[in-house]
C-alpha positions in Angstrom: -11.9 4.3 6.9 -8.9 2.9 4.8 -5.7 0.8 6.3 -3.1 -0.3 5.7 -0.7 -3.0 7.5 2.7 -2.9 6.9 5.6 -5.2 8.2 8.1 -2.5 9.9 8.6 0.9 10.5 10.9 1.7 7.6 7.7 0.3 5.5 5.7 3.1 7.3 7.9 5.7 6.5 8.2 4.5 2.8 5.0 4.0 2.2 3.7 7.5 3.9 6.1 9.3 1.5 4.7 7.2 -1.7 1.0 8.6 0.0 2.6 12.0 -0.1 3.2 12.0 -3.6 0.0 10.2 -4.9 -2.1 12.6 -2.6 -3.9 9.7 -1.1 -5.6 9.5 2.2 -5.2 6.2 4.3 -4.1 5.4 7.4 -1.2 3.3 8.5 -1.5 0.8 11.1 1.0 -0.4 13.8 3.7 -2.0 12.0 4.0 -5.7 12.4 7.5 -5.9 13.7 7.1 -3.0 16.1 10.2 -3.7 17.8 13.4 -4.4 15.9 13.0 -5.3 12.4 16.2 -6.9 12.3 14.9 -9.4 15.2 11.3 -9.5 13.3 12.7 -10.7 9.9 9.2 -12.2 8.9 6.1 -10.0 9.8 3.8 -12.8 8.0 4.5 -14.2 10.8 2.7 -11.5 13.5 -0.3 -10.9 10.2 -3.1 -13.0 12.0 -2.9 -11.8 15.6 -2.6 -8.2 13.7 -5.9 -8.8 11.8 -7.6 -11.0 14.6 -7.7 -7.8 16.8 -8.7 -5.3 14.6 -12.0 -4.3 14.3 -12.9 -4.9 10.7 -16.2 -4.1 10.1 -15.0 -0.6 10.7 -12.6 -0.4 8.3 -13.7 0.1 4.3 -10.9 -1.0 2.8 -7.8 -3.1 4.1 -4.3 -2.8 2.3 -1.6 -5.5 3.2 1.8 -5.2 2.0 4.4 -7.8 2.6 7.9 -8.4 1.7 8.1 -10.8 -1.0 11.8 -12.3 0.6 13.5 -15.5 -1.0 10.0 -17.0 -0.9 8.7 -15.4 -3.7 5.4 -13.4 -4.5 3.0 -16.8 -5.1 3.9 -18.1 -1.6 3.6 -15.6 0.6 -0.2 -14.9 -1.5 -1.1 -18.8 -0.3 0.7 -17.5 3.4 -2.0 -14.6 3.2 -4.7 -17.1 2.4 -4.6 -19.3 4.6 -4.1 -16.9 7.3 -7.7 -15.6 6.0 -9.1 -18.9 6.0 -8.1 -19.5 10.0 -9.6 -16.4 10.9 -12.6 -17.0 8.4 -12.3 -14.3 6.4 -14.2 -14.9 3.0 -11.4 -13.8 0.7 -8.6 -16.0 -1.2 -6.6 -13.8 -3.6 -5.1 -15.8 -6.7 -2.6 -12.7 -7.9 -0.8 -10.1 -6.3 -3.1 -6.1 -6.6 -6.5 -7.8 -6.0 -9.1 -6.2 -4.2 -11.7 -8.5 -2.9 -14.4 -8.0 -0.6 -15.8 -9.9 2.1 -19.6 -9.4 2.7 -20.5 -10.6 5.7 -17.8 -8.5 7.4 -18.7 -5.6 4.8 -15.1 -5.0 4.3 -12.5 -5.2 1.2 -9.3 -6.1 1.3 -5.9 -6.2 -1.0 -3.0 -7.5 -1.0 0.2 -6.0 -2.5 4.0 -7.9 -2.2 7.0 -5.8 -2.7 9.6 -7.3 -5.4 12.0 -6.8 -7.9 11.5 -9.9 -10.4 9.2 -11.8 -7.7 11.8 -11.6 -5.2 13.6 -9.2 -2.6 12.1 -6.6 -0.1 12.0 -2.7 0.3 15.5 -2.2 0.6 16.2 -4.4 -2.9 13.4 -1.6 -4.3 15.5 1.1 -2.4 18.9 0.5 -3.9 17.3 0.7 -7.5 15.7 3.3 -7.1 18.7 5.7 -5.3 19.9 8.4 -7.2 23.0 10.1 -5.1 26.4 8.0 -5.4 26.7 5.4 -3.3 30.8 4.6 -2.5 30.8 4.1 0.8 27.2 1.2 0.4 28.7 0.2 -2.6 32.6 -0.6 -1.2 30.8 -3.0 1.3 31.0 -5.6 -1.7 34.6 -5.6 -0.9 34.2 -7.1 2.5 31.9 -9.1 1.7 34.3 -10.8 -0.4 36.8 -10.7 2.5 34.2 -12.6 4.5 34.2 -15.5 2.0 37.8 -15.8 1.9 37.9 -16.0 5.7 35.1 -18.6 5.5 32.2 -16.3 6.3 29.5 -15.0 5.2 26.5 -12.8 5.7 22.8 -13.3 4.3 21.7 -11.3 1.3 18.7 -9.9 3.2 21.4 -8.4 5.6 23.5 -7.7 3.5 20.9 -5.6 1.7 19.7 -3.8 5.0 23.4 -2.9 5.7 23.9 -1.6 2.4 20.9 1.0 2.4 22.3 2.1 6.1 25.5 3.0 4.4 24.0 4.8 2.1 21.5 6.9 4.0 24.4 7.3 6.5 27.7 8.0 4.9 26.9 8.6 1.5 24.0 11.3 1.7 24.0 12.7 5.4 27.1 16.0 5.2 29.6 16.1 7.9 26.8 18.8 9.4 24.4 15.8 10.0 26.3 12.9 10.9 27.5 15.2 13.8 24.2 13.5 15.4 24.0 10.7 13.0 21.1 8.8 14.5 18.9 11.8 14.9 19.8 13.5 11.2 20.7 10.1 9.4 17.5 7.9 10.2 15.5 6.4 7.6 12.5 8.1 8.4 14.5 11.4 7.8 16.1 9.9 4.5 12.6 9.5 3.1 12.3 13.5 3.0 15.6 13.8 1.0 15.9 13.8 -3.0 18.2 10.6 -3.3 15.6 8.1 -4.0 13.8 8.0 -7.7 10.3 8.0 -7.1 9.4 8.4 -10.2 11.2 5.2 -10.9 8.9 2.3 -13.0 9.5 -0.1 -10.7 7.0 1.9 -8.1 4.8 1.7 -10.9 2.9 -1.9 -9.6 2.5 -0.2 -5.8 1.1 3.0 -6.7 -1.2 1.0 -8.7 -2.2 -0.8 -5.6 -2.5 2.3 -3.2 -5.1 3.5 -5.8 -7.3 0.0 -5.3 -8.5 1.3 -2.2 -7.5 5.2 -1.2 -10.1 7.9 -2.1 -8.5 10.9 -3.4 -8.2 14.0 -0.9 
């Protein structure tokens, strides 16, 4: 059996369409913010109790894909490491794509961060990689300037997150859908629509990784 462990729901959905399209069977595991991802900004931070209570040595292969954030691709690897090191997992990875194996538990393991330029998260991947227009997401910049000239401000990461919701929201749900707006304009539905390039180069470093450990159908 192959897993993977991903940090949020929108992750999930991502990733299952990415598995769609390589034709790649592996399962998905509970996501690590399984609540609210907004209140669960850093899912490194539920990764040990996640693989503390999982049986491993019934698992072949073990996927983990993390959000690379402001802290970059090199430190959240070490944050993986030591992490494996607690929970005395033989396994230190030195680059991100590695698939290392642990033989006492009889289990391998990769790692994969998502990045644009060694920094950023899904939704940074998300807004490269759309392909309908994007006014109403893209007007947002506009109050964001307002905020700074009122003194205020908002983080990039949220920034970011509100961005993609105006997109998949305003921009590409038709009056039709936005009639029920949370049911037609989720993000798990948006992952079944043709606005996103994935096709796009950037994808080209995680499809490389899903192949490390998924056997073909």
């Amino acid at each position: 059996m192959n897993k993977l462990i991903v940090e949020s729901f929108n992750d999930k959905y991502f990733m299952l369409k990415v598995i769609d399209i390589l034709n790649i069977d592996v399962e998905i595991d509970q996501p690590l913010c399984n609540i609210n991802e907004y209140i669960c900004l850093d899912g490194i931070d539920n990764l040990k109790n996640k693989l503390k209570n999982m049986k491993l040595d019934e698992i072949d292969k073990l996927g983990i894909i993390l959000d690379a954030d402001d802290k970059g691709i090199e430190y959240r690897i070490k944050q993986v490491n030591s992490i494996l090191k607690e929970l005395e997992i033989n396994i230190i990875f030195d680059n991100n794509n590695e698939l290392k194996k642990d033989d006492n538990l009889d289990i391998e393991i990769s790692c994969h961060i998502l990045n644009i330029n060694g920094y950023g998260e899904l939704e940074n991947i998300l807004k490269t990689i759309k392909t309908d227009s994007s006014v109403f997401a893209d007007c947002l910049s506009s109050w964001k300037d307002c905020l700074k000239e009122n003194d205020e401000q908002i983080k990039e990461k949220d920034f970011i997150k509100f961005w993609i919701n105006n997109y998949i929201r305003f921009d590409t749900c038709n009056k039709e859908e936005q009639k029920q707006i949370n049911k037609k304009c989720d993000f798990e539905k948006a992952m079944q629509k043709d606005i996103w390039d994935f096709e796009h180069q950037i994808l080209g470093s995680l499809k490389e990784f899903l192949k490390l450990f998924s056997e073909l159908k």
